[in-house]
C-alpha positions in Angstrom: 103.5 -66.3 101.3 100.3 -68.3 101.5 99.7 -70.3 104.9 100.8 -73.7 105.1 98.5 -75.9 106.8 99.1 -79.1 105.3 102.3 -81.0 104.5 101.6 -80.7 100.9 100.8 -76.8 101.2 104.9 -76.6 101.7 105.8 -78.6 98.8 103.2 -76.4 96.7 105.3 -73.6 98.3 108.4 -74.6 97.2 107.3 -75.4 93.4 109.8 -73.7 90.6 112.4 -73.3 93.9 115.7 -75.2 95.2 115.5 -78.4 97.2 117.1 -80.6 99.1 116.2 -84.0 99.3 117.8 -87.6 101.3 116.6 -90.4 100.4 116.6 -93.5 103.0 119.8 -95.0 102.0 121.6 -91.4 102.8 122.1 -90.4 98.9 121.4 -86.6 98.7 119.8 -84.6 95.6 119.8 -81.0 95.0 117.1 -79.5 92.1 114.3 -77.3 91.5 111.4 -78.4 92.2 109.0 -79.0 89.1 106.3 -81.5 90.0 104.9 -83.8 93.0 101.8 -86.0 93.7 100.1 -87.2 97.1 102.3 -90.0 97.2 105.6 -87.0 97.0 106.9 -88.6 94.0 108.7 -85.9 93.0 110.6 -84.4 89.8 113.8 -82.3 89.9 115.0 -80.3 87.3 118.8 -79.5 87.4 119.1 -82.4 90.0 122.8 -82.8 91.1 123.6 -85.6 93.4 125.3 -84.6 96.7 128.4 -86.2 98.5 129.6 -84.1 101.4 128.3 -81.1 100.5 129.6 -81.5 97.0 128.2 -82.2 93.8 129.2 -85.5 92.3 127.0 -85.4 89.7 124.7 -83.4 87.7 121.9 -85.5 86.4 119.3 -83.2 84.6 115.5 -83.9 85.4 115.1 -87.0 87.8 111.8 -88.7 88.8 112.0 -89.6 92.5 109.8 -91.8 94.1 108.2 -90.6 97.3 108.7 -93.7 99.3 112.5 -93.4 98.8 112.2 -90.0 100.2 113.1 -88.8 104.3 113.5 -85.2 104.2 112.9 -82.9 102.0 114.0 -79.0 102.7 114.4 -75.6 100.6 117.4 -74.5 99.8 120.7 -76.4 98.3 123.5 -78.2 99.8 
């Protein structure tokens, strides 16, 4: 695994993998990670929104804009 020395050196990292994102209202998305820019706008393939834990919904290939986003972490629900 290549060193990560800037915050966008782990999203780089976790390109083609599972995330986990929360946006600021609490809504929660699972994906894979396909895309991102400086401003961490970020595209999910096989996005599923979260409730609980659980998938509420699957949703396909979502655009999310980075200044929605507060965490973002590898791995699923």
């Amino acid at each position: 695994m290549a060193e990560i020395q800037r915050p966008l050196d782990a999203l780089n990292a976790s390109k083609e993998k599972r995330v986990l994102l929360e946006l600021k209202n609490g809504t929660k998305f699972g994906g894979v990670l396909k895309a991102f820019d400086i401003h961490i706008n970020i595209v999910l393939a096989e996005a599923e929104q979260l409730v609980n834990g659980e998938v509420k919904r699957k949703l396909g290939t979502v655009f999310i804009r980075g200044d929605t986003i507060t965490l973002i972490t590898s791995g699923e629900k």
